[in-house]
N, C-alpha and C positions, 0 to 999 in steps of 0.2 A: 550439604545435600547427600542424601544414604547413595548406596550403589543401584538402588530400586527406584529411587527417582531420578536419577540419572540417564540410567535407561531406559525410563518411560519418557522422559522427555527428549532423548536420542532417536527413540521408534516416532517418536511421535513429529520429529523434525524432517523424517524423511518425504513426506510426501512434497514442501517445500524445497527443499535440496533436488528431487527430481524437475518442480517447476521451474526453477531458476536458475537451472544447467541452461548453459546457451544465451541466458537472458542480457540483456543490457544494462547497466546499472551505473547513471553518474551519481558519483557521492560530492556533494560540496562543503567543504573546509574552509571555517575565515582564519584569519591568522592569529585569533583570539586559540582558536582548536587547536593550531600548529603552535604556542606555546602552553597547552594546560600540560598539566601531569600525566594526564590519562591518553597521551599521544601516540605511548609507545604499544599501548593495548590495542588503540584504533590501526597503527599501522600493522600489528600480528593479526587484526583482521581481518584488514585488504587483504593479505596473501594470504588466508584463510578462503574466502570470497573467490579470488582469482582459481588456487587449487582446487576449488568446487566448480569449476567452470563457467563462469561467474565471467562475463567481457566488462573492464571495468573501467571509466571515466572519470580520472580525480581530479575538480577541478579546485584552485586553492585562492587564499585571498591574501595581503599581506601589510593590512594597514596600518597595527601597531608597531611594524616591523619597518613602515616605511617612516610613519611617524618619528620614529627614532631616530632612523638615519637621518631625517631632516633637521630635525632640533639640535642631532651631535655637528650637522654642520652648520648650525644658526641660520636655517631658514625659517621662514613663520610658515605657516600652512594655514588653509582656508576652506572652511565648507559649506556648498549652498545647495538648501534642497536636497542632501545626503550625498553628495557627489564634492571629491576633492578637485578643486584647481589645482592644473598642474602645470604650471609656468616651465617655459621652456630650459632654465635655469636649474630646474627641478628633475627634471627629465634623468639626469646621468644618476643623481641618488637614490631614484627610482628603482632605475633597471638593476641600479647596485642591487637594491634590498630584495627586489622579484628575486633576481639571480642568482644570489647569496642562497636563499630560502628554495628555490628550486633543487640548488644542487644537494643541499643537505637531506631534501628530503628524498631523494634519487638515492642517497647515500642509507639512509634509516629503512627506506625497501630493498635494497641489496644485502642487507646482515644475513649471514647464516650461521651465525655460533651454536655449537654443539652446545646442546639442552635448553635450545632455547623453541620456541616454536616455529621461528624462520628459518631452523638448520632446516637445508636442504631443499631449501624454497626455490634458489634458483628465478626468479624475478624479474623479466627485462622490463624495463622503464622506458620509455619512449616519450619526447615531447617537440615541439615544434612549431611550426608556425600554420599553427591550423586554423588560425582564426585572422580574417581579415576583419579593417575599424574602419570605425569613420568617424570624425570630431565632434561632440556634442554641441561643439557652435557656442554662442550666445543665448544665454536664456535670460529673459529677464533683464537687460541689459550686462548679465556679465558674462563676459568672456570666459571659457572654464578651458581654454590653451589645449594643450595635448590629453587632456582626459574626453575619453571615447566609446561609443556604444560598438557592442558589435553586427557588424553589416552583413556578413556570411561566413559560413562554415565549412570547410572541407572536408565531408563526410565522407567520399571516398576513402580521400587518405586514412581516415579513423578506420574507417571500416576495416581496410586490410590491415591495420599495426592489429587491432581484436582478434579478427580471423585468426591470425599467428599466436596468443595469446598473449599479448604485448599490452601492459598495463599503459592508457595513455594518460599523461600528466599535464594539466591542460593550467600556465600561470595567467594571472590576468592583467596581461598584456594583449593587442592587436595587431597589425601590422596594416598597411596601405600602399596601393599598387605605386603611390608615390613615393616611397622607401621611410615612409614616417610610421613611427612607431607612438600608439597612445595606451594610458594608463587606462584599465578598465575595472569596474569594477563586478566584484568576484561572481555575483549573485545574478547578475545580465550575462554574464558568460556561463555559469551552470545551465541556467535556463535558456539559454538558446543553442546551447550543446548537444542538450536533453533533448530537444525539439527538433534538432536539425536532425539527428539519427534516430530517432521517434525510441527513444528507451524506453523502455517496459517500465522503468522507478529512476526516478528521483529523490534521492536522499542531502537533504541538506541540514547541517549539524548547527545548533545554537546552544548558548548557554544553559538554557531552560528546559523541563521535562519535551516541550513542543507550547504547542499555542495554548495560551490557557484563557481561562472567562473571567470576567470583575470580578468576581472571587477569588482566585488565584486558581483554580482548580483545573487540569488539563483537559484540553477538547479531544476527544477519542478520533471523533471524524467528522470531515467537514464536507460538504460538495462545493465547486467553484464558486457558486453563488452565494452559499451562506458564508464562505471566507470573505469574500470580498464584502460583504454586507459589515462582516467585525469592522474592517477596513474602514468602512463608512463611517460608521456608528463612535470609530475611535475606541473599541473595545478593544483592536491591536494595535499598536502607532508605534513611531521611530523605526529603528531600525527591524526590530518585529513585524514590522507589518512591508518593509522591501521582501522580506525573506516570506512571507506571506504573499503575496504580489508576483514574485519567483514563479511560486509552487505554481500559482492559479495561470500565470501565463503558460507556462509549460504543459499544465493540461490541457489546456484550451488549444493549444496547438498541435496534440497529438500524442501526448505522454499519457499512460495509460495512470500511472497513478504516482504521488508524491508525497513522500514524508516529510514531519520537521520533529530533528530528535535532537537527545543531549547529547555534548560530545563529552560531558561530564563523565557521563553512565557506563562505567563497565559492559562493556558488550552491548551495546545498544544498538548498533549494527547488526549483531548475528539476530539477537531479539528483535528485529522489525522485521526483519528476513521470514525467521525460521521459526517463529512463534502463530499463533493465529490471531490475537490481538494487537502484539509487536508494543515497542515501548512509549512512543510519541505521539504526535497528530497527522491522521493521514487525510489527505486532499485529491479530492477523485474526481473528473466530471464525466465520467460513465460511469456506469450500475455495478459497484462496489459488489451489496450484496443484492440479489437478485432471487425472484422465486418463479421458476421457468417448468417446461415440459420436462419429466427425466430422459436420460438416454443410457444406454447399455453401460457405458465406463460410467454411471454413477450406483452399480448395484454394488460395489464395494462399500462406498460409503452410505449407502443406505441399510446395511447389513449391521456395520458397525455403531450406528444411531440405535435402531431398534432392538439389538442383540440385550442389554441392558434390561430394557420394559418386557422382555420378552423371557429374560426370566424372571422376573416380579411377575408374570403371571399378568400383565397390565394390558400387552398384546397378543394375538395368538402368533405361534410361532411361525414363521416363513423360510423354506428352505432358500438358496441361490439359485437353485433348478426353477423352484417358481417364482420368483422377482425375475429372471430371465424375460421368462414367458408374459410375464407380467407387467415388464415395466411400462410398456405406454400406458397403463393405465394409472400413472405416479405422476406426481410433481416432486419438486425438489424447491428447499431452498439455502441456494449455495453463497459462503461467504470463501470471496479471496482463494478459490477452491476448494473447500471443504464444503461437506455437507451436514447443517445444522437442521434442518425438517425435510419431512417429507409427508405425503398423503396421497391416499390412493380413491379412484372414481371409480365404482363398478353401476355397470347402469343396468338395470330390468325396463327396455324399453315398452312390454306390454303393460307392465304398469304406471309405466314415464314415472320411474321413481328410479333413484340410484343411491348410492351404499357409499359414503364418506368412510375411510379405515385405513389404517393400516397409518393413525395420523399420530406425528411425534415432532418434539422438539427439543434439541438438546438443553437440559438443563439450566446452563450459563448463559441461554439466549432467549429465555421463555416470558422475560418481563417487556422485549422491546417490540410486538407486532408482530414475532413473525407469522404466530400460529393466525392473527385476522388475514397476513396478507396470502397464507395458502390457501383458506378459505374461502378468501375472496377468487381465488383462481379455479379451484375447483367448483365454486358457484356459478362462475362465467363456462365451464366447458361442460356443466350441467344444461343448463338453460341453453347453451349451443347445439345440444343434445337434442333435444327440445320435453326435458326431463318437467315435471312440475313440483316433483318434490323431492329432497335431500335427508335421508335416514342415518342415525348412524346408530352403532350398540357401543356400550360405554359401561364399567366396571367402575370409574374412580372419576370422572371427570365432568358429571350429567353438570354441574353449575355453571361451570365456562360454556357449555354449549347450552343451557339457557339463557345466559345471557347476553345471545347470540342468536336470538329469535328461536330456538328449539323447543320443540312442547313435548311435555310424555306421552307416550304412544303404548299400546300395548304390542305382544311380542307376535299377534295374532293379525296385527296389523302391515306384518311384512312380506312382502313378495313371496307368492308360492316358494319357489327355488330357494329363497332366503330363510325361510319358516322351515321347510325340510330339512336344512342344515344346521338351524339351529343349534347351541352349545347349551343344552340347560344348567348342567353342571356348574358353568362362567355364571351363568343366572345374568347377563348383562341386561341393563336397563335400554329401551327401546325411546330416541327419541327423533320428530322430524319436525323439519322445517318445509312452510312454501317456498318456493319459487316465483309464483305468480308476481 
């Protein structure tokens, strides 16, 4: 990367870094993540994360790690329905291997070696018994002993170790008011962590770029509904589709939105963060991206969509002084906080005609609807209006808005007020639509 891309995509990172100052963020780790290569990247992340003011929730899993310790001491292990039995014989090898794997990793977030990215970090770690269990019982006729779901969360306590800036480190384990302690697994405790303190993201790491389709190819974004549909369909299955199952519970209960990325991926953490596409599959069940009324903190970003077309000569130019003045009469359509289009109503109510303008869409997002769905909204606060016909003037673009119900109009044909202001110079082409 030159020094010019670097700092375009540095400038460009900051309005993300503002968002997510303060935010909530559980990341989840299976124990596959906690042995790859790419560990020691993921942990100069977190304190990356953390020193951006970042409250962060790591929760971990530890199953090839428990695996191990079982087979070194010749027990067999068993799986039903993706869930280990865990005999109470099992139990001490267990909490060995949690334990083992807690402290080390307590130990890889405390580094601060001179020239390394965590000199200086400074990092308290915090973990505990925040999480109460309760037995998964008998399913099916088999007993699955101390392996356990989680029952509730101590989000107080979470709350204040964040407040202080106290990374919390969440193993999966539970604990019970009867002093029994059961094996959980990692994915049921992200997700009901995530839920229980309503974090803003959920981030959970897998092998794979995120969710991908029969083809191999990764799904960008998904709503509850159409995840859980893969589900159905068996487009995701096995362990892909628990960690899919995850995401969609955790929305459903209050998570505003959830990733599934590689833990392969260099930087795949900052990239889902601080990018606008971000590197994996994200999973949302509220209005991701959205095309609503503007308001005053969106004339920034509508300065910077337009500034572009504006000199190609494609729109006329608009000061900040007047998008101020201006803005109720804008839409916006916002993704993830940004702003990719926008369009502006002006209405000649003596004519019950009104004036489409001032309409744009960023380049990178012009093939997926957005420019129907502002249309569709400015349509709707026309007719609200009680407008009968929609104009607009157009230099380059008369064929989208033909085929779009638009007919040629002459330039003779528009609103007094419209007509005296005219640009003959632009020469723009005149075309409208009914309403009726």
């Amino acid at each position: 990367m030159s020094a010019t891309d670097w700092l375009h995509s540095f400038r460009h990172s900051s309005p993300y870094i503002n968002t997510h100052r303060g935010s909530t963020v559980v990341l989840v780790l299976g124990g596959e993540a906690l042995a790859s290569d790419n560990l020691l990247n993921i942990i100069h992340d977190i304190t990356l994360l953390s020193s951006l003011g970042i409250r962060l929730v790591v929760t971990f899993g530890a199953r090839p790690q428990i695996q191990q310790r079982l087979e070194q001491a010749g027990h067999e292990s068993e799986f039903v329905g993706g869930l280990r039995i865990t005999r109470e014989q099992d139990l001490p090898l267990i909490m060995e291997a949690v334990g083992s794997l807690r402290s080390w990793l307590e130990s890889r977030l405390s580094m601060g070696l001179v020239n390394s990215p965590m000199h200086g970090a400074r990092i308290r770690v915090i973990s505990g018994n925040f999480v109460a269990a309760r037995p998964v019982g008998v399913l099916d006729g088999v007993d699955h002993g101390y392996t356990g779901r989680v029952r509730r969360v101590d989000t107080t306590g979470i709350e204040r170790l964040l407040e202080l800036g106290h990374i919390v480190l969440m193993p999966p384990q539970g604990y019970s008011p009867t002093g029994d302690i059961f094996n959980l697994s990692y994915e049921d405790v992200g997700s009901q962590v995530a839920s229980a303190l309503k974090a803003d993201k959920l981030i959970i790491c897998t092998d794979d770029q995120g969710v991908l389709d029969e083809d191999g190819s990764l799904i960008r974004e998904l709503t509850v509904r159409q995840a859980m549909q893969k589900v159905s369909d068996h487009v995701v299955s096995g362990h892909d589709a628990d960690l899919l199952r995850a995401a969609c519970d955790a929305c459903v209960k209050g998570v505003r939105r959830a990733h599934i990325i590689s833990y392969l991926r260099d930087g795949a953490i900052l990239e889902e963060l601080f990018t606008r596409d971000g590197s994996g599959t994200l999973v949302s069940d509220d209005n991701y991206e959205q095309v609503r009324r503007a308001r005053v903190e969106d004339i920034g970003g509508i300065l910077e969509l337009i500034q572009p077309l504006e000199e190609q000569g494609i729109l006329v130019r608009r000061s900040r002084e007047m998008l101020e003045t201006e803005v109720d009469q804008f839409v916006v359509a916002e993704r993830d906080g940004m702003i990719i289009g926008c369009a502006a109503l002006y209405d000649y109510p003596e004519e019950q005609a009104g004036e489409l303008s001032c309409f744009a869409v960023d380049p990178g997002y012009r093939r997926g609807g957005r420019g129907d769905e502002i249309l569709a909204l400015i349509e709707r606060m026309a007719r609200a209006k009680g407008l009968a016909r929609l104009f607009v003037l157009t230099t380059q673009t008369e064929h989208w808005f033909r085929e779009r119900g638009f007919e040629p109009s002459s330039v003779q044909s528009l609103p007094g007020p419209k007509l005296a202001s005219y640009n003959t110079r632009r020469n723009s082409k005149v075309f409208v639509k009914s309403l009726a």
